[in-house]
C-alpha positions, -999 to +999 in steps of 0.1 A: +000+000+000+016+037-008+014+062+001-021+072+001-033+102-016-057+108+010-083+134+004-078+170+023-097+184+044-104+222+055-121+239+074-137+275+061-156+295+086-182+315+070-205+335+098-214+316+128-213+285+105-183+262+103-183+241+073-159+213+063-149+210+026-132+182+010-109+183-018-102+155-036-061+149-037-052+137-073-032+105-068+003+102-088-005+074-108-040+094-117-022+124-126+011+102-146-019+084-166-033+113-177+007+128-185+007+098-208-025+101-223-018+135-231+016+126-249+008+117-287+045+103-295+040+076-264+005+073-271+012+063-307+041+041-299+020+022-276-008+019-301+016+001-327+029-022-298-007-034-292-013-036-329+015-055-333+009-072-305-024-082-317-014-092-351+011-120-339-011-132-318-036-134-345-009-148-365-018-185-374-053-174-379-045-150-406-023-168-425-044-198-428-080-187-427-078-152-445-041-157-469-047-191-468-009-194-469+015-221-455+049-198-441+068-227-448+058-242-477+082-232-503+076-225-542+108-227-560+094-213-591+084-181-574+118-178-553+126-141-551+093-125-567+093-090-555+065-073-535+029-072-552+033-097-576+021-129-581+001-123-554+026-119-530+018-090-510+056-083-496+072-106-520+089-142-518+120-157-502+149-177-515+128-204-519+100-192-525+080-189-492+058-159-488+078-131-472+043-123-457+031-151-441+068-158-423+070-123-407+034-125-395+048-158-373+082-141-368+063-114-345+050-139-327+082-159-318+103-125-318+078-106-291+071-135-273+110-137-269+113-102-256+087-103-233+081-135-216+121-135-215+117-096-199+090-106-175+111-135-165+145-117-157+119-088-145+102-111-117+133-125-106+152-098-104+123-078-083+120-104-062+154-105-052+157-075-053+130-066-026+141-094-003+183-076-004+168-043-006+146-045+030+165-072+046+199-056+044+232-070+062+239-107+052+211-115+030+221-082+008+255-092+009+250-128-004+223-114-032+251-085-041+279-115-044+253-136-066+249-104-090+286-096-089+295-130-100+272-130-134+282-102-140+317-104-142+307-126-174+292-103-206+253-114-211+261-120-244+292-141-241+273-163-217+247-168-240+270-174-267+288-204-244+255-216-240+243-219-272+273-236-280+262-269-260+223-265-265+208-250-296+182-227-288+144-228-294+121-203-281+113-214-253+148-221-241+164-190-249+131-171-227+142-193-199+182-188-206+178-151-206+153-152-174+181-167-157+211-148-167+193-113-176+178-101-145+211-086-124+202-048-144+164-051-123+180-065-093+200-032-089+171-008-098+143-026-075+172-029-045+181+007-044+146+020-048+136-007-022+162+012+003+144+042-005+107+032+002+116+015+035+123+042+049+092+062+044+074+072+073+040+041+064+065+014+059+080+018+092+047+027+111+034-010+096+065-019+112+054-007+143+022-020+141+037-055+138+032-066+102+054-091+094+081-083+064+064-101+038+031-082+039+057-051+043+072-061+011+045-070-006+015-047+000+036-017+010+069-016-005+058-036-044+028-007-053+057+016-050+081-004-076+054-007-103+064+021-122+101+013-121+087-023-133+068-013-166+099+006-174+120-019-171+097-040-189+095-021-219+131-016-223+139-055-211+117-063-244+139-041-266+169-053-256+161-089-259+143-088-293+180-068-304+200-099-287+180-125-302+188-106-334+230-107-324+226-140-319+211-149-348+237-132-368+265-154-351+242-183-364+234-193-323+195-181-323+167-197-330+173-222-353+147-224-390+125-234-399+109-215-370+110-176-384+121-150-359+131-114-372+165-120-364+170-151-386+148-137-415+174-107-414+203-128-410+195-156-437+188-126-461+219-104-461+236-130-486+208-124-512+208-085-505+213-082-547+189-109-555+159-102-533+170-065-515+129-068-502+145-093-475+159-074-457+144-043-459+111-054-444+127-073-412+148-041-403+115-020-404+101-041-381+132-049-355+135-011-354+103+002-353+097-022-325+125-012-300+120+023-313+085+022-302+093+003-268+122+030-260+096+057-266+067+040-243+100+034-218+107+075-219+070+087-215+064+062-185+092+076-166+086+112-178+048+104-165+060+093-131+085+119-122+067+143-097+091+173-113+076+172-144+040+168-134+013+192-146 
């Protein structure tokens, strides 16, 4: 529970009469909303997200009920057709698979990557990062060690090393990176943790006798959720960009399964032949964490009291 925006009260004496009026106190999520609502760039980004979002979910069910298109089924004599012919809207691949239908269930595997993976590294690391951040002394210092020690390894390295004994699906590189990825949150949530403890509800529930997991949890969490969604959005960009890095080293996910990474990557060697190849997976990837960076920005410009309207 937060801090609570509690209605004011006031007292105006008019005449002999004493009357109590009550203002209503606009809460800072309220008023941050409202920032964002107000903010067209952030309000477009996150209106292509969700449309995005929307459309790989839909995926399967567009491409075979309304294209009535196999991704995968290739047509060698139609290998490289360019955008709006033969009926291919965005044009065939090498081998003649619509270009279409593949990044339709690429956005599906791609942004299911970034954010399962980003809520994955996100809980863990919040989680941890409450428990160091209230507890303090040993349990801090044995969290701190943990975070210390995967760091001293690059992410990417480590998931290059591990790539190398397992070849990764989708599923195993969202629980690779929820393993390895979520030392960034752990130091965001544990610092802001030390700050909220020490506000003057947390350590008055304290007094009361709540015990520290209702502490943690329904006073200290409500105050992190901002912090969260912003390192949400940006945990999404950064892992849809490494799943891309990875597939160019050839260690992503593997094909036939399309992601944007290994469309991109597969395609550079064919820039001359079939230049539409590329060009439509590098709108996407960057659009994408464009957009994400953007929705990142406006949350935390929403949320800062300084900057509140």
């Amino acid at each position: 529970m937060g801090e609570p925006s509690a209605m004011t009260y006031r007292r105006i004496n008019s005449g002999d009469k004493d009357h109590q009026t009550i203002i209503a106190s606009e809460s800072l999520t309220r008023k941050a909303l409202r920032s964002i609502w107000r903010d067209k760039l952030t309000m477009i980004a996150l209106t292509f997200i969700l449309a995005l979002t929307l459309v790989a979910v839909l995926a399967p069910f567009i491409t075979d009920y309304v294209m009535r298109v196999d991704p995968n089924e290739p047509t060698t004599a139609d290998k490289f057709t360019p955008p709006l012919q033969k009926g291919y809207l965005l044009g065939a691949d090498d081998i003649g698979r619509d270009q279409l239908a593949r990044l339709l269930h690429a956005s599906g595997v791609s942004m299911g990557i970034g954010f399962f993976g980003a809520a994955f590294s996100l809980f863990v690391g919040m989680i941890f990062g409450m428990i160091s951040g209230y507890f303090g002394g040993l349990v801090d210092d044995f969290f701190n060690w943990v975070v210390t020690t995967i760091d001293s390894i690059p992410f990417l390295f480590l998931l290059i090393l591990i790539s190398s004994i397992l070849s990764f699906s989708a599923e195993s590189l969202i629980i690779t990176v929820g393993l390895l990825g979520w030392t960034g949150t752990y130091r965001l949530i544990r610092g802001q943790t030390f700050s909220v403890r020490a506000k003057e509800y947390v350590i008055a529930a304290r007094a009361l006798g709540a015990s520290p997991w209702r502490i943690i949890f329904a006073h200290i969490l409500p105050n992190l959720i901002s912090v969260t969604v912003i390192s949400l959005a940006l945990g999404i960009a950064g892992l849809i960009l490494a799943e891309s890095a990875l597939s160019y080293l050839g260690l992503g996910v593997q094909p036939p399964q399309a992601t944007w990474g290994n469309m991109l990557t597969k395609s550079i060697q064919y820039f001359r032949h079939g230049p539409h190849l590329i060009i439509f997976p590098i709108l996407l990837i960057s659009a994408t964490v464009l957009c994400l960076y953007i929705i990142g920005d406006g949350i935390r410009d929403a949320f800062d009291p300084t900057l509140q309207r």
